[in-house]
C-alpha positions in Angstrom: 0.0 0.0 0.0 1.5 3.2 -1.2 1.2 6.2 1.2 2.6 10.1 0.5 4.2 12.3 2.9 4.2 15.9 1.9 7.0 17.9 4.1 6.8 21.6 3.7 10.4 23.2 4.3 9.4 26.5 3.9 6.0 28.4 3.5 6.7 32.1 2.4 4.6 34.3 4.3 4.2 37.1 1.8 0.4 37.2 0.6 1.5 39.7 -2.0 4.8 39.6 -3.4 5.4 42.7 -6.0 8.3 44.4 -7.9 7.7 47.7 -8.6 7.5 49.3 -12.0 7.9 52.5 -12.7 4.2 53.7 -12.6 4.9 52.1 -8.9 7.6 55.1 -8.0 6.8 57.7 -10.6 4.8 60.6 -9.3 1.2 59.5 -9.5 1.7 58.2 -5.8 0.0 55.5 -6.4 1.0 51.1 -5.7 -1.1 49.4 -8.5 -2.2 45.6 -7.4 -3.5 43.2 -9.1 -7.5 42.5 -8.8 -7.2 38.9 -7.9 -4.8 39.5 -5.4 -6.7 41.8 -3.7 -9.8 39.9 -4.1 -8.2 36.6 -2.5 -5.9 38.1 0.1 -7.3 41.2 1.2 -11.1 41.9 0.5 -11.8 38.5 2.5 -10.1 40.1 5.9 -11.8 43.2 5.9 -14.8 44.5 7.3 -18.0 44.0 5.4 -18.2 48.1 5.3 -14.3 48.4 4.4 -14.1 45.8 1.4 -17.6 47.4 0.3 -15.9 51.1 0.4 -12.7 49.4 -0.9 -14.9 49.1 -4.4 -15.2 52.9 -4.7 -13.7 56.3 -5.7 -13.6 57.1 -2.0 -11.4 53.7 -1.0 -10.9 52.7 2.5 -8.3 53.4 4.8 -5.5 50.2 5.6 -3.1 50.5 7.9 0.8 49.4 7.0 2.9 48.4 9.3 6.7 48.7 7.7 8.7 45.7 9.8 12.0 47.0 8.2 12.0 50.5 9.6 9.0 49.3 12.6 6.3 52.7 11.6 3.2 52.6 11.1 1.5 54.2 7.7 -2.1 54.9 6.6 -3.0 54.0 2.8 -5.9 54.0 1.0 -7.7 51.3 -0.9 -9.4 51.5 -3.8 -10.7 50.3 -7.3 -9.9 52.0 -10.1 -9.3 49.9 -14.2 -7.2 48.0 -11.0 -6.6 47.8 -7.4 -4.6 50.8 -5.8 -2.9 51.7 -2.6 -2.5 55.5 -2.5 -2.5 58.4 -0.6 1.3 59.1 0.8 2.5 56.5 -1.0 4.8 58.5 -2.3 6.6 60.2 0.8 5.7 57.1 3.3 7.3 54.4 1.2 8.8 55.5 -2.0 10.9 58.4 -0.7 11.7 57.6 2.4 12.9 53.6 2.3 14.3 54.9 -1.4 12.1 52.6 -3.5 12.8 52.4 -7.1 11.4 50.3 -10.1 12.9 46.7 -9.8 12.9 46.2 -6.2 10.7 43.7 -4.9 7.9 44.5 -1.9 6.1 42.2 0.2 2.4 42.6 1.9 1.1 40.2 4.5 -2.0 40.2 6.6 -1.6 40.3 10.3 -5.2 39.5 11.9 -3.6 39.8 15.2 -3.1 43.9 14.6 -5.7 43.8 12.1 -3.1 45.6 9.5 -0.7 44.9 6.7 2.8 44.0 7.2 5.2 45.2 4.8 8.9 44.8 3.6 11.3 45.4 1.2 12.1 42.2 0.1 15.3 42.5 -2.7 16.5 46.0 -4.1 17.1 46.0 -7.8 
């Protein structure tokens, strides 16, 4: 009788894994997701009221939680042709942890703080 034994080594805890481009760090302050990202990793941990206002022009406000530099940052959600985080994008993340196209970001859930993780993963 055959049996199967699956041994997991390693389980990266990045839900979202992105490298930016350069709409990413260009001066539209704006992170551009992908829909089914955002559909599968964060809609489902918001509030019924937050993934609802998530769908709008308006957005809802997330908060980030950068474990590299340990501050805490306000963005805002919302649905545009895609899914984008904005607001001080710009002077929060790209300016001040000197982001530039080709580096790669990660974004985890952390239901304990009810907030995003994130971390800069590998520079260009």
């Amino acid at each position: 009788m055959a049996s199967s034994l699956s041994l997991e080594l390693y389980s990266d805890p990045w839900g979202i894994k992105k490298v930016l481009t350069d709409s990413d760090t260009s001066h539209n302050n704006m992170l551009i997701l992908y829909a089914y990202q955002v559909e599968e990793i964060v809609l489902p941990e918001l509030s019924e009221d937050a993934a609802s206002d998530a769908q709008t022009d308006d957005g809802t406000e997330l908060e980030f939680w950068d474990i590299d530099t340990e501050s805490l940052h306000e963005l805002v959600l919302k649905r545009k042709s895609s899914y984008i985080l904005t607001g001080n994008w710009n002077e929060d993340f790209i300016r001040r942890r000197n982001l530039n196209a080709g580096d790669e970001i990660g974004l985890q859930w952390d239901p304990y703080n009810n907030r995003f993780n994130f971390s800069v993963l590998m520079r260009a």
